[in-house]
C-alpha positions as CSV (number, residue, x, y, z in Angstrom):
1,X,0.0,0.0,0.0
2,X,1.0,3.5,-0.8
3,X,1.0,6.5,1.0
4,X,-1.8,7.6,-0.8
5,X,-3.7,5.1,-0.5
6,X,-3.5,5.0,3.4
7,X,-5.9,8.2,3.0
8,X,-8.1,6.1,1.1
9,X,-8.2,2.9,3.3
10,X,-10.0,4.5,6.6
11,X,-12.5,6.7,3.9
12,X,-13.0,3.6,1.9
13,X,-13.5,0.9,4.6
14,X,-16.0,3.5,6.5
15,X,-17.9,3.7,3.4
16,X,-18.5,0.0,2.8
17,X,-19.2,0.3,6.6
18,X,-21.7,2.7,6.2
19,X,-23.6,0.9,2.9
20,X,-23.8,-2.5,6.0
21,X,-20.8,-4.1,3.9
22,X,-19.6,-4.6,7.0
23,X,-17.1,-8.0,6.2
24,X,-16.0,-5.7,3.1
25,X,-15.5,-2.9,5.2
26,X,-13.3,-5.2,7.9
27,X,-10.9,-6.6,5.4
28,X,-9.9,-3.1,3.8
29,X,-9.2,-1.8,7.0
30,X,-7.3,-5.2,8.4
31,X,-5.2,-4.6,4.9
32,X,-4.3,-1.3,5.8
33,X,-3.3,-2.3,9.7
34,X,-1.7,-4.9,8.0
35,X,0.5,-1.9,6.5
36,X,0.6,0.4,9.2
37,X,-0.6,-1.5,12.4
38,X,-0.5,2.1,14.8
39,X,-3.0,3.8,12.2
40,X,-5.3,5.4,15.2
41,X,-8.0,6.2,12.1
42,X,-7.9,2.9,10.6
43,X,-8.2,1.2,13.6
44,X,-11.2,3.4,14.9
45,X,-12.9,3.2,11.7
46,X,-12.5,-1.1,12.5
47,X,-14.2,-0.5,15.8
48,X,-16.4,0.8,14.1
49,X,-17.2,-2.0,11.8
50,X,-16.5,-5.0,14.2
51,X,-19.6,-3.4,16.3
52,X,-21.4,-3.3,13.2
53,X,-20.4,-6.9,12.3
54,X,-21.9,-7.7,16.4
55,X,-18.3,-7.9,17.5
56,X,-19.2,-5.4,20.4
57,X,-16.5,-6.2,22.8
58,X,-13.7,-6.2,20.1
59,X,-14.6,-2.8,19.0
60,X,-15.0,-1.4,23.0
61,X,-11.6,-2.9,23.3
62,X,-10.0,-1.4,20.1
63,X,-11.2,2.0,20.9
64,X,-10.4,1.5,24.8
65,X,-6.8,1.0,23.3
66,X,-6.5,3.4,20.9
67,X,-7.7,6.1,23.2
68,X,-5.0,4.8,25.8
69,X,-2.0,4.7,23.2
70,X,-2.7,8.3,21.6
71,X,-1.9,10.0,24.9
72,X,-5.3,12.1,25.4
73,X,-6.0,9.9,28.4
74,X,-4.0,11.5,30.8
75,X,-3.5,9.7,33.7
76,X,-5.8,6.9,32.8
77,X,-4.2,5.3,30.2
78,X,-2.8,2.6,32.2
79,X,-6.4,1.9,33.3
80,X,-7.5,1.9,30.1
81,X,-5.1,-0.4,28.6
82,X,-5.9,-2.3,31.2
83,X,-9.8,-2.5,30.7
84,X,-9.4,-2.9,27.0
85,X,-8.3,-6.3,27.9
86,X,-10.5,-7.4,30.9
87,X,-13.8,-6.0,29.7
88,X,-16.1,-8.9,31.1
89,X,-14.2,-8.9,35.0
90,X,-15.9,-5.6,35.2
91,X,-19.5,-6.4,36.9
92,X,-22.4,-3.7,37.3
């Protein structure tokens, strides 16, 4: 993949998200992680579709992570990260 075409892979794959092509959507974006794994837009725009797709606690976790890696989580990105990863030994 080109340069170029990283600007195309989160706009593309949130498209097919958006017409419910939601496996379509998930393997354009899992090319371009496949690229550039840290891609915090790519990897949102996944989240996106995996909770489309009914893959709710993969897409909580994604975003959970990518929120804790991009450093706008302050203090709480340790917690986060941690979270992302134990989602279901959190009771209400």
């Amino acid at each position: 993949m080109k340069d170029e075409e990283l600007a195309c892979s989160p706009g593309f794959g949130s498209t097919l998200r958006v017409v419910g092509r939601y496996d379509d959507a998930l393997a354009v974006l899992e090319r371009g992680l496949a690229e550039f794994p840290g891609d915090p837009a790519m990897r949102a725009f996944r989240a996106m579709a995996l909770h489309n797709a009914g893959r709710h606690r993969e897409a909580v976790s994604t975003l959970l992570h990518v929120l804790a890696e991009g450093g706008q989580a302050a203090g709480y990105a340790r917690a986060l990260a941690y979270y992302a990863d134990h989602l279901d030994e959190i009771s209400g």
